[in-house]
Backbone as JSON, one array per atom type, in Angstrom:
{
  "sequence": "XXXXXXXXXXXXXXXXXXXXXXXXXXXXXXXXXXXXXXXXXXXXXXXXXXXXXXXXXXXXXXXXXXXXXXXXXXXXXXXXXXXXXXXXXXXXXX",
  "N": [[133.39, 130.86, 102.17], [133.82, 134.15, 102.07], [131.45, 136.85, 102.77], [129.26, 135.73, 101.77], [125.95, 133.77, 102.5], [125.9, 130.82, 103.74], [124.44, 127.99, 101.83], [122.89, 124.86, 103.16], [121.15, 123.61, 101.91], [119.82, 122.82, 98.73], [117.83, 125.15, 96.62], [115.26, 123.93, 94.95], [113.79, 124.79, 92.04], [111.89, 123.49, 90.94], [110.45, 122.7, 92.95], [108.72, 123.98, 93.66], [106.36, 124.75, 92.04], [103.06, 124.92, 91.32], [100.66, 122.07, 90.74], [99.76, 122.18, 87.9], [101.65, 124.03, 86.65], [103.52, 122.29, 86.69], [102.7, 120.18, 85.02], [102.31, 121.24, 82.88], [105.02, 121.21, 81.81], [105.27, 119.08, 80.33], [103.54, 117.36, 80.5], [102.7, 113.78, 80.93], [104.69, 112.94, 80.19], [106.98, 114.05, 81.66], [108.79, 112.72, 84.39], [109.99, 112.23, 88.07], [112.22, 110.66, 90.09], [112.8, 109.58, 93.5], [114.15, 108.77, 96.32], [113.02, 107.08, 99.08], [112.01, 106.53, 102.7], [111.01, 102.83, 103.37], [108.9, 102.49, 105.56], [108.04, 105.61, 105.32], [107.39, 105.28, 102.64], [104.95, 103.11, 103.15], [102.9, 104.91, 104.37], [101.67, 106.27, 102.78], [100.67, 104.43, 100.26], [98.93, 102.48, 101.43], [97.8, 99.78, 99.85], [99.89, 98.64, 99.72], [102.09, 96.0, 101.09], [104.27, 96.07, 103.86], [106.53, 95.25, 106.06], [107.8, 95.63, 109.27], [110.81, 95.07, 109.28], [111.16, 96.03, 107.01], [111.21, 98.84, 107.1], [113.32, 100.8, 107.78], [114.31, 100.86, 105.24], [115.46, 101.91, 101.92], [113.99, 102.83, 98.97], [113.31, 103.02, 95.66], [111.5, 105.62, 94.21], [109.51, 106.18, 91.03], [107.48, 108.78, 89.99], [105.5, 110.72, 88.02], [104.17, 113.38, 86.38], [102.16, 114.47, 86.88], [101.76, 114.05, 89.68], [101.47, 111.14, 90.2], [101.96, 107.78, 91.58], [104.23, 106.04, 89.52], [106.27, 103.71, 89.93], [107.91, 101.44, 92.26], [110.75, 100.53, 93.09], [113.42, 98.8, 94.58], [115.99, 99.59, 93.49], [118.31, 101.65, 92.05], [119.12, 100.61, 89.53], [116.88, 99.06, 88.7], [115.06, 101.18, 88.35], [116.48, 102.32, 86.44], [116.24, 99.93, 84.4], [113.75, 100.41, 83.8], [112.76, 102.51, 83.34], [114.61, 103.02, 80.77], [112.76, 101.28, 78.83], [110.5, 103.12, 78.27], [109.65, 106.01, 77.51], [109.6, 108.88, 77.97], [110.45, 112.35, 78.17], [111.63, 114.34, 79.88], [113.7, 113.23, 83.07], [114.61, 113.74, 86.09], [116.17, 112.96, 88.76], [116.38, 112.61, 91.96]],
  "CA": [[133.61, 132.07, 101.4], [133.46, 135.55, 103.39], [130.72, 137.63, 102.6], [128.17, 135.15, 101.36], [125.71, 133.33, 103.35], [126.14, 129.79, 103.39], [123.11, 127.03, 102.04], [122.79, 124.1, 103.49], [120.46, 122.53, 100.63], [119.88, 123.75, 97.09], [116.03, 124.82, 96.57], [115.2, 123.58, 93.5], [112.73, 126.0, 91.4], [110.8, 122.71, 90.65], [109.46, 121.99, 94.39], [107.81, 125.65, 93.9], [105.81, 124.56, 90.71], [101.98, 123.9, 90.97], [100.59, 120.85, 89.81], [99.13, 123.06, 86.43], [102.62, 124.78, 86.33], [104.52, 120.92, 86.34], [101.97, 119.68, 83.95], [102.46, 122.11, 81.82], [106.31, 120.92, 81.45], [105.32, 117.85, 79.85], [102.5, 116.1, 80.92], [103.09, 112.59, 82.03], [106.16, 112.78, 79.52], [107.59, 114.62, 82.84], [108.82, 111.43, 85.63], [110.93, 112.25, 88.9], [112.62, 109.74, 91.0], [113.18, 110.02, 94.74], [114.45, 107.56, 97.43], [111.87, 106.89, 99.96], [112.2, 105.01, 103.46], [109.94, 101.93, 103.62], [108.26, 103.23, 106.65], [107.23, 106.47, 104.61], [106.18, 104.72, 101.73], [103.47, 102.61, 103.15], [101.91, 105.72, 104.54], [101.06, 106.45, 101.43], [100.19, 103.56, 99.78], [97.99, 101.58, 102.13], [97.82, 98.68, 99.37], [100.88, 97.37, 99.43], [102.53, 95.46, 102.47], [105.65, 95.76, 104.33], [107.08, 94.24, 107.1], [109.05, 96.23, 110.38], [112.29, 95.35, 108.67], [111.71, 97.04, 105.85], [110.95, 100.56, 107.49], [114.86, 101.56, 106.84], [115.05, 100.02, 103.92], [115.7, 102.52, 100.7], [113.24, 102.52, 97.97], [113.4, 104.4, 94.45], [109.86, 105.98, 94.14], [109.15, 106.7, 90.18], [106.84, 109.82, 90.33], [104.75, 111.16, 86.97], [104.31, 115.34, 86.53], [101.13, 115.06, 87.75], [101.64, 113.0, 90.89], [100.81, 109.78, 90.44], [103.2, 107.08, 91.62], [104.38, 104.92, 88.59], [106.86, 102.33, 89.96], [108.64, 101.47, 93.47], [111.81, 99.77, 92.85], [114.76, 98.32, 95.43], [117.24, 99.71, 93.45], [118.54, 101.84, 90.9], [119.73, 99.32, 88.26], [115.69, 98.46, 88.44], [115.05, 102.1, 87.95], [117.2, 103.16, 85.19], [115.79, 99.47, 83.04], [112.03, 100.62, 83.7], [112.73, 103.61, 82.33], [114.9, 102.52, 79.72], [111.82, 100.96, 77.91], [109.62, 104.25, 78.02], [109.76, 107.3, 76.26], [109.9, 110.45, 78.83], [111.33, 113.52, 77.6], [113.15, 114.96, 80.54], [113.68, 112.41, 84.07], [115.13, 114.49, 86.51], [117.01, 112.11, 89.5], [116.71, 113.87, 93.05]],
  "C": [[133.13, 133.26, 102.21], [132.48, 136.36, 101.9], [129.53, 136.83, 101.91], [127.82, 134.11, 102.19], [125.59, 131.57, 102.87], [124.57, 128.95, 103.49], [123.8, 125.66, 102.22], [121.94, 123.04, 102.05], [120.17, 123.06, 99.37], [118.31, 123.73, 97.1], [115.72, 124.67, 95.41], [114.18, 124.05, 93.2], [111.67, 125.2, 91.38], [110.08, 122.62, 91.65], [108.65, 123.24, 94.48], [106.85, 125.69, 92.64], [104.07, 124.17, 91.73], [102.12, 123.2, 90.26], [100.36, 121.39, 88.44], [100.68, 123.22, 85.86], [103.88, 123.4, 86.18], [103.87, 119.81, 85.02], [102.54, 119.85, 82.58], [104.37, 121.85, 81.13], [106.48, 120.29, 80.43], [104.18, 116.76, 80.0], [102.85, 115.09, 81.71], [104.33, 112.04, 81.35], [107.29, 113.33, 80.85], [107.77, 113.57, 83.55], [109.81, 112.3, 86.89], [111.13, 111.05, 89.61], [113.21, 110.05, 92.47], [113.38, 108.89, 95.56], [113.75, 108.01, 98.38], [112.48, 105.8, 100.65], [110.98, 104.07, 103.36], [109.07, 102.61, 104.44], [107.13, 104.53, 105.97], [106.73, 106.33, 103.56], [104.55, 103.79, 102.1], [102.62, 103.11, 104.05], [101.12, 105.89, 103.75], [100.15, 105.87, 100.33], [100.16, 101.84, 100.61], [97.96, 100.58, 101.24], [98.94, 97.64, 99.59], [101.51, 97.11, 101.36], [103.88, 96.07, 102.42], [105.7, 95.72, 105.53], [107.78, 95.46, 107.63], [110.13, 95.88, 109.36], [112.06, 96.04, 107.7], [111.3, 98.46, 106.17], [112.32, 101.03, 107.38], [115.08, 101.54, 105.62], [114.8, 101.58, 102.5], [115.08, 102.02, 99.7], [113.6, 103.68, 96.78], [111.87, 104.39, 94.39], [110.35, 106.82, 92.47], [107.81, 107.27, 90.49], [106.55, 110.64, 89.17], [104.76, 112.66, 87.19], [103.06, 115.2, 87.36], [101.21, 114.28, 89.64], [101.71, 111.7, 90.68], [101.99, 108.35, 90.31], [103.15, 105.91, 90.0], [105.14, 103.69, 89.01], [107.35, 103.06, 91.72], [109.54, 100.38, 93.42], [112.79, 99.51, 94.2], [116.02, 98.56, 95.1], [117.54, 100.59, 92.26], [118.5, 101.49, 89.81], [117.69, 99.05, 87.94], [114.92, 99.57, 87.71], [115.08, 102.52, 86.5], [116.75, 101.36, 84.04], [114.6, 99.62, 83.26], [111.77, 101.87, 82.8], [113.65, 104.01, 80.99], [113.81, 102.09, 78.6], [110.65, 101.69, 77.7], [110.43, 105.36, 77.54], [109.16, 108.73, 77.15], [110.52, 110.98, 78.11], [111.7, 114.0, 78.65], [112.61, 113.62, 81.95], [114.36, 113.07, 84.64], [115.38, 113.18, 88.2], [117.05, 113.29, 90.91], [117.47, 112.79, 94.11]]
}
């Protein structure tokens, strides 16, 4: 389109939230979900194992308002019945 500058990614208002200011949404009624490589998940969470092969591998990371990881799934479908049997008020899918 001429005369407007073109984005590359959409900035979503939410990634500009303090933790107070995402709290405040909902509490821990608030969840996000994000795909994570293996590799960069078990930076994070030193407890759990994984193996060289799974450093490509595609994870769903469930993610609470305040931080705090709730689940790490292999797949959508595992996703969408974990959070099928809870009671969030908004889940926002990135």
């Amino acid at each position: 389109m001429q005369g407007r500058p073109e984005q590359d990614v959409f900035d979503n208002p939410l990634r500009h939230l303090t933790a107070a200011q995402f709290m405040a949404l909902g509490g821990n009624a608030v969840v996000y979900v994000r795909t994570i490589k293996g590799k960069k998940l078990s930076e994070f969470m030193t407890e759990a194992e994984f193996d060289e092969s799974e450093a490509d591998v595609d994870f769903q990371l469930v993610v609470s308002g305040d931080g705090s990881p709730l689940l790490v799934a292999d797949s959508d479908d595992a996703v969408n019945e974990w959070l099928s049997d809870k009671n969030f008020g908004i889940v926002a899918l990135h």
